[in-house]
Every structure is written in C-alpha cells, then in structure tokens.
C-alpha positions in Angstrom: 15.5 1.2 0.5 15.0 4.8 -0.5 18.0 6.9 -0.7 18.6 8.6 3.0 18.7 12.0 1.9 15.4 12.1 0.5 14.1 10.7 3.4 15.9 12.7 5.6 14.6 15.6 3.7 11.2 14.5 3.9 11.8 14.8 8.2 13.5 18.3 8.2 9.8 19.2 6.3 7.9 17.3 8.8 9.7 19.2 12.0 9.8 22.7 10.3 6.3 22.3 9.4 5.1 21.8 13.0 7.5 24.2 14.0 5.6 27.0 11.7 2.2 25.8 12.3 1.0 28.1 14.4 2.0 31.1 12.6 0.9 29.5 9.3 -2.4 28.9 11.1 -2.9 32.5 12.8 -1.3 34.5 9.4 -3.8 32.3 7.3 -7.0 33.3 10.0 -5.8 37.2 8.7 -6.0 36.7 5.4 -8.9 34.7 5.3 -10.9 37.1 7.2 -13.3 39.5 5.1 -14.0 41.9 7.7 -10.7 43.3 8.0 -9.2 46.1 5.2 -7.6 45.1 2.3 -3.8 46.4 3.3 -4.1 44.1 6.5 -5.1 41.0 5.2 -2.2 42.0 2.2 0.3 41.8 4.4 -0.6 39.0 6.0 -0.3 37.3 3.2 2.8 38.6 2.5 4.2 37.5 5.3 2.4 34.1 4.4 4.8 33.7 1.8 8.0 35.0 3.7 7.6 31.7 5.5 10.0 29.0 4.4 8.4 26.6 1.5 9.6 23.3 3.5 7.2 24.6 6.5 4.1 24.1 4.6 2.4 21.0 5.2 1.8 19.9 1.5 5.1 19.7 1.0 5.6 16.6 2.9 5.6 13.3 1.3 3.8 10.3 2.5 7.0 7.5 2.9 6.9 4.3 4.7 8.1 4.0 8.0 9.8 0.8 7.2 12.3 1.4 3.7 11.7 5.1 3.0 9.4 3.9 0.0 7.3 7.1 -1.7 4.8 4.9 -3.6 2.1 2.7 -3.0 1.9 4.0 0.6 -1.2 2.4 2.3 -1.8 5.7 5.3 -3.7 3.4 7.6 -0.5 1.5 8.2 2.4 3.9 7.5 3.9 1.4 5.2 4.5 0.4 1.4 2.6 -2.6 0.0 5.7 -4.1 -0.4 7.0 -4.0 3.6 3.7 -5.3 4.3 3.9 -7.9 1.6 7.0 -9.0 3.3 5.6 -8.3 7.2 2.4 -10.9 6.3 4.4 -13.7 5.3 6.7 -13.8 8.0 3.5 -13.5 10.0 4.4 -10.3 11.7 0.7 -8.9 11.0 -2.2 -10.9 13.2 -5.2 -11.7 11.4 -3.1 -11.2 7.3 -2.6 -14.6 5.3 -1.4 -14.7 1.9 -4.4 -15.8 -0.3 -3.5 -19.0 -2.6 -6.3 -20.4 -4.6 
C-alpha cells in the first residue's frame, strides 16, 4: 500500500483540477488566440499562472485504484500489475489465466 497522504494528495489535485478547468480552459483560449493585442493575451497568461499549481491537470499522478501504487499503472484498468497479478489468480478477472508452460 502506498502511504495515504500521497494518495490523498494525488485526490485534492484531481478535485481542484476539475474545479479550475473551466477557467484554465477559457484563460488558455486568450492566450492562445493571435488575433487579439499583445497586453490582452499578457495578462491572460498572467492570470494563467495565478492559478494554483495542484489545479493543472499534469500534475496528477496515474495511481491504482486498488493499493495507491504509482508504478507500473496499466490505464485501461486503473490498476498496478501487481493488484491485477493478485485479482487473476483469485480469478476475480473473467477471461485472465496465469500462463504456465
């Protein structure tokens, strides 16, 4: 198991960054846009980075959904290879046998 907090973290990044997604999107449509001046798009960005750092979406971690686990995260199945490992043999997962040649 992965230690709570950094998990926890990882959710407080996951709720502010929905919660700021809007303005991160519209702020981002400003800046990005050539056809307005210089000063406006400026600011814009300025107010970009005003926004809290947790509240960007690249800041959150993929984890499993089972033990917290940060590594060897497969996304299809929101889990670590080793909660799956463990899932399959107690035939939890339809259709996955351990191979044995």
């Amino acid at each position: 198991m992965a230690k709570s907090s950094a998990v926890e973290r990882n959710r407080k990044r996951e709720r502010m960054s929905q919660r700021y997604a809007a303005k991160r999107a519209a702020l981002k449509a400003i800046a990005r846009n050539q056809e307005l001046p210089v000063e406006e798009r400026f600011a814009a960005q300025l107010k970009l980075a005003g926004l809290p750092r947790n509240s960007a979406p690249s800041r959150i971690r993929n984890r499993c959904e089972i033990t917290g686990r940060p590594r060897a995260f497969y996304r299809k199945l929101r889990m670590s290879r080793i909660a799956l490992r463990e899932l399959a043999s107690q035939g939890m997962i339809p259709g996955m046998v351990k191979s044995s040649w």
